[in-house]
N, C-alpha and C positions, 0 to 999 in steps of 0.2 A: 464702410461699404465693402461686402465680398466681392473681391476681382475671380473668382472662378467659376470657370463653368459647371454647371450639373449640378447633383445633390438632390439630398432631400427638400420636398415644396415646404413652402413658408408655410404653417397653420393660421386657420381665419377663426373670429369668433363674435360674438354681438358684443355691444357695448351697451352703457346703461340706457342710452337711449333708442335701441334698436337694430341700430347702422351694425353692417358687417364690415369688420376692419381685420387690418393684419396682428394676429396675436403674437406679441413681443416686440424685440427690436423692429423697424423697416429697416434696412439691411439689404434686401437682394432687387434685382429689375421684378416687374411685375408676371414679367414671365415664369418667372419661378413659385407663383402665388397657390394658392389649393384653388381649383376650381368647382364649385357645387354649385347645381342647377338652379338649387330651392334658394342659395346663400351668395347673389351675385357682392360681390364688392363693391360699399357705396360710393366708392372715391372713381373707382375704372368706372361702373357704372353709370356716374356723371356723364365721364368723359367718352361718353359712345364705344364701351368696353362691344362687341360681343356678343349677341344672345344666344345664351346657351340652350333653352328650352327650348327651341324651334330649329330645325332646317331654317337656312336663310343663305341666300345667294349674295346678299350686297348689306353691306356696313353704311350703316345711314352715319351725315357726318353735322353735328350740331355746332350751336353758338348762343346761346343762353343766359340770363343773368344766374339763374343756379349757381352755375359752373365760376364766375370770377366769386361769389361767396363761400365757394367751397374753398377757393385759393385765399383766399383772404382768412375764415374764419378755423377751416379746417385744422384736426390737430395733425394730418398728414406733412402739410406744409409746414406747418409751424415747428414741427419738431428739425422737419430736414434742413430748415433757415436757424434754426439753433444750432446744428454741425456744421453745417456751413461757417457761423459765426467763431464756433471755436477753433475750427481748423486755422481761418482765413489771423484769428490770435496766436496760435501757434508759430504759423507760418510768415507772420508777416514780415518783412524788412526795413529799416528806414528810407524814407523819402529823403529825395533833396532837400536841400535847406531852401534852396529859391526859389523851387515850388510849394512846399510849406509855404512859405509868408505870403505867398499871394492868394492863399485860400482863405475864408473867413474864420474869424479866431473860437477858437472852443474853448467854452467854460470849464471852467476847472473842474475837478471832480469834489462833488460835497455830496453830503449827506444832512438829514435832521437832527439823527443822531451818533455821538459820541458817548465813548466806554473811560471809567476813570475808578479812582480810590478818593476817598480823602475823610471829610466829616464836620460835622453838623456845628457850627459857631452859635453856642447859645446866647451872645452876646449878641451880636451883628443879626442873629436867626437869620443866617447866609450859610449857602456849602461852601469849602475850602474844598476845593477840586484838582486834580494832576489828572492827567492821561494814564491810564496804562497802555504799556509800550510794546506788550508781547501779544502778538499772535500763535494761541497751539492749540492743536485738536477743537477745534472750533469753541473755543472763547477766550476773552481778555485776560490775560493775569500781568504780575511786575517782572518776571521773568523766564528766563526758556525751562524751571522746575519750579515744581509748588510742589509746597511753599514755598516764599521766594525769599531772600534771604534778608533783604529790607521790610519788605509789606506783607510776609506772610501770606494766608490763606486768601487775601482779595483776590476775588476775579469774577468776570459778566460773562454770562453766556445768553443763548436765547431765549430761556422761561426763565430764569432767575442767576443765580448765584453764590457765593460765601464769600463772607467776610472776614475783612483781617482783624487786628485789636482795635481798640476804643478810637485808635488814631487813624485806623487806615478803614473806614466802610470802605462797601463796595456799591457806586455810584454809575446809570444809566441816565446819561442828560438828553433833554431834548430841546432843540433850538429854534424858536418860532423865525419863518422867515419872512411875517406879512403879520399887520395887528389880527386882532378880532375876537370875540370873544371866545373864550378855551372851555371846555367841558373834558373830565379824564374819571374813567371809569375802571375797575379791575379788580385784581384779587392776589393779595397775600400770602400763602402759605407756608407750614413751618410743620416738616414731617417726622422729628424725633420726639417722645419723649425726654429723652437726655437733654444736658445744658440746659440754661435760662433761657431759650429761646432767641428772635430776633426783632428788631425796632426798626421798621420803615418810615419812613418823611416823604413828603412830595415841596419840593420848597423852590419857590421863585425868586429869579435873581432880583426883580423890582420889588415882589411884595412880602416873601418872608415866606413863613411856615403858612403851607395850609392844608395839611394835614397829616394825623400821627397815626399807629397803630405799632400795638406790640401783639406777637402770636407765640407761642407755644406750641407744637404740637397741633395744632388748627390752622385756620384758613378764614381770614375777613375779606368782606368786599374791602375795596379801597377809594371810592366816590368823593369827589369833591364837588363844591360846590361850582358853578362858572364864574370866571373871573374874564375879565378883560387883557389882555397882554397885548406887547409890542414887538415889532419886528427887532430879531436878537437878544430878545427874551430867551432864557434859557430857566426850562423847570428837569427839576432834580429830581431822580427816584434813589432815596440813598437809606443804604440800608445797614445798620451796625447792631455788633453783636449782643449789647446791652452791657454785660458784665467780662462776661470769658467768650471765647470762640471755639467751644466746644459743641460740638454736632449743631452747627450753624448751616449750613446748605440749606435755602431755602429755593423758592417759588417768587417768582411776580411778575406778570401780564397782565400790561395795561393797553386802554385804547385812549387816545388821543384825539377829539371832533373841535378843527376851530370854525367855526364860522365866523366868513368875513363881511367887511363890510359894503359888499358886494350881492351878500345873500350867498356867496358857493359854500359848501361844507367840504372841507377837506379831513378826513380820518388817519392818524399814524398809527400804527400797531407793532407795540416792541416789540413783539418774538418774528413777523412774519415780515420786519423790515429790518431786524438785527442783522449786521453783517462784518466780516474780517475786513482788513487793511484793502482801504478803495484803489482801481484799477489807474492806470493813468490815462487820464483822457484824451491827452496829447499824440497818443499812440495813433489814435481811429485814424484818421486819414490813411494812413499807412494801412492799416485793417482794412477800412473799406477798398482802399486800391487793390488788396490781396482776394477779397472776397469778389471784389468785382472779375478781376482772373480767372478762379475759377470755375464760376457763376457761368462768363461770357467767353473763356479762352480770348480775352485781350485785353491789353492794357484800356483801363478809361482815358478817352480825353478830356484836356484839361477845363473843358465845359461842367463834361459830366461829371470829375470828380469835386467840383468846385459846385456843384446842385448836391452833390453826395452830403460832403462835409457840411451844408450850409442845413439841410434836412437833419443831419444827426447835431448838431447844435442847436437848433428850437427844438427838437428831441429831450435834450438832457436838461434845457430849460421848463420843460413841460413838465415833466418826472418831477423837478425841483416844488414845481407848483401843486402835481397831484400824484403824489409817491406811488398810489396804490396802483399803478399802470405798471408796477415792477413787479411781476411774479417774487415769489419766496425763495431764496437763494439764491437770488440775480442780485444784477448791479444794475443802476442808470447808463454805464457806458456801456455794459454787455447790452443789455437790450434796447438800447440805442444801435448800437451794429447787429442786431437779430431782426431790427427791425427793415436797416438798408438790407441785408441777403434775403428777408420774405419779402422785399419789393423785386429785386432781382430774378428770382427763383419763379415771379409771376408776369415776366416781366415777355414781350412775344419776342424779342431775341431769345432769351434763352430755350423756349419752349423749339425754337428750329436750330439750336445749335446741334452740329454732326456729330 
């Protein structure tokens, strides 16, 4: 946020769906906005901006259901509740320990999925699985250079990967946390000529191989049939080099549809819920205290922060149950606190804070 005064006005421009919004960062008060007659802003607009095309002696003052859908849905808000969110992470401090424990407990941080190396037991037809341990430049490998001095060329990222030797593929698990029956659909690819190419599997911890594909230099879909699984079921997308690991970098996104038995469909999707080393979720209370500061300039009381915490924990439980509520390059706990600073941010304290 610019703390100075003056300057050059913000530029405005339409969006794909019509609205005239601020083009680029939001960044300055409103008053510093471009003003056109023909091009009122949809957001001030709402909110009894103004009119500019007429003489007018008196500003008419509304209350509308528009106006709280604009706060709710808008990407105005939405974006300024995600600075808020970061800042309020940045900034936060530790809480007391004895107000901690009297708040209600927050779920750990998890995820669906986990990044790993390992390889394919033709015997058991089970994966032999490790962790990789390293976060860099956004994807998995065995250590802080690759190749790594143990596991070689293994490492996950968000559309695919490379692998290491016959012993170390490089493996994207995903972990059912409720039965129901699974459907997984996707694609393959393998972009050199050079080397023999790569060998993907998709294999369950219950039920074994179900399904192969080797590529070359190509791209298969990768469709399986539906199968049934159980909560803690873990399916494997593991991928090894065939012979050498020479020009191995490949491709693969898949999508994931369980439906349960409940009738809901739940969808995971590996490149758009892949993610680095998860946030601690023990922190948020602390976060949302800090958010709440600077949202409201004052501390919450122990009410409210104890409704804060107890909303961002069916929050993370929610996420748990339907992922795709996390934009792409979020977390469960970030947007669990993105979601208390856009309640804030809409909230009529704030709206009359000096």
């Amino acid at each position: 946020m610019s703390v100075e005064v003056g300057g050059s006005p913000v530029a405005i421009k339409e969006d794909a769906a019509g609205q005239v919004i601020v083009d680029g960062t939001q960044s300055r008060r409103s008053l510093y906005i471009q003003v056109r007659r023909s091009q009122p802003v949809a957001m001030l607009q709402m909110f009894d901006a103004p009119v500019m095309d007429i003489n007018c002696e008196s500003r008419p003052a509304s209350t509308v259901a528009t106006q709280s859908l604009m706060l709710l849905n808008g990407e105005f808000v939405l974006a300024q509740a995600e600075q808020l969110a970061d800042r309020a992470i940045r900034e936060a401090t530790p809480l007391d320990a004895k107000l901690i424990a009297g708040l209600p407990p927050i779920p750990a941080s998890t995820s669906s999925w986990s990044y790993g190396y390992g390889q394919f037991d033709e015997g058991s037809q089970r994966t032999v699985f490790h962790p990789l341990s390293h976060w860099s430049e956004n994807r998995w490998q065995g250590g802080s250079s690759l190749p790594d001095a143990s596991i070689g060329w293994a490492m996950v990222n968000s559309s695919g990967g490379h692998p290491g030797n016959a012993a170390h593929a490089s493996i994207r698990r995903w972990t059912a946390s409720t039965s129901g029956e699974l459907s997984i659909s996707g694609k393959i690819s393998h972009g050199s000529p050079n080397g023999d190419g790569v060998r993907g599997r998709i294999v369950s911890s219950h039920q074994g191989l179900l399904g192969e594909w080797q590529v070359q230099n190509q791209s298969v879909a990768t469709t399986t049939s539906p199968v049934s699984v159980q909560a803690g079921e873990t399916i494997d997308l593991i991928v090894d080099c065939v012979a050498n690991e020479n020009s191995d970098s490949y491709g693969w996104t898949a999508e994931l549809s369980l439906k349960t038995a409940d009738g809901q469909l739940r969808t995971f999707d590996s490149q758009k819920q892949f993610h680095g080393p998860l946030p601690d979720a023990r922190e948020l209370p602390a976060q949302v205290s800090q958010a709440w500061k600077l949202a409201l300039c004052r501390e919450p009381e122990g009410a409210e922060l104890e409704l804060a915490v107890s909303f961002v924990a069916q929050q993370l439980a929610e996420f748990e149950v339907t992922p795709q509520g996390i934009p792409e390059g979020s977390t469960a706990v970030r947007q669990a606190l993105v979601n208390v600073c856009q309640m804030l941010l809409t909230s009529n304290e704030f709206l009359y804070v000096d």
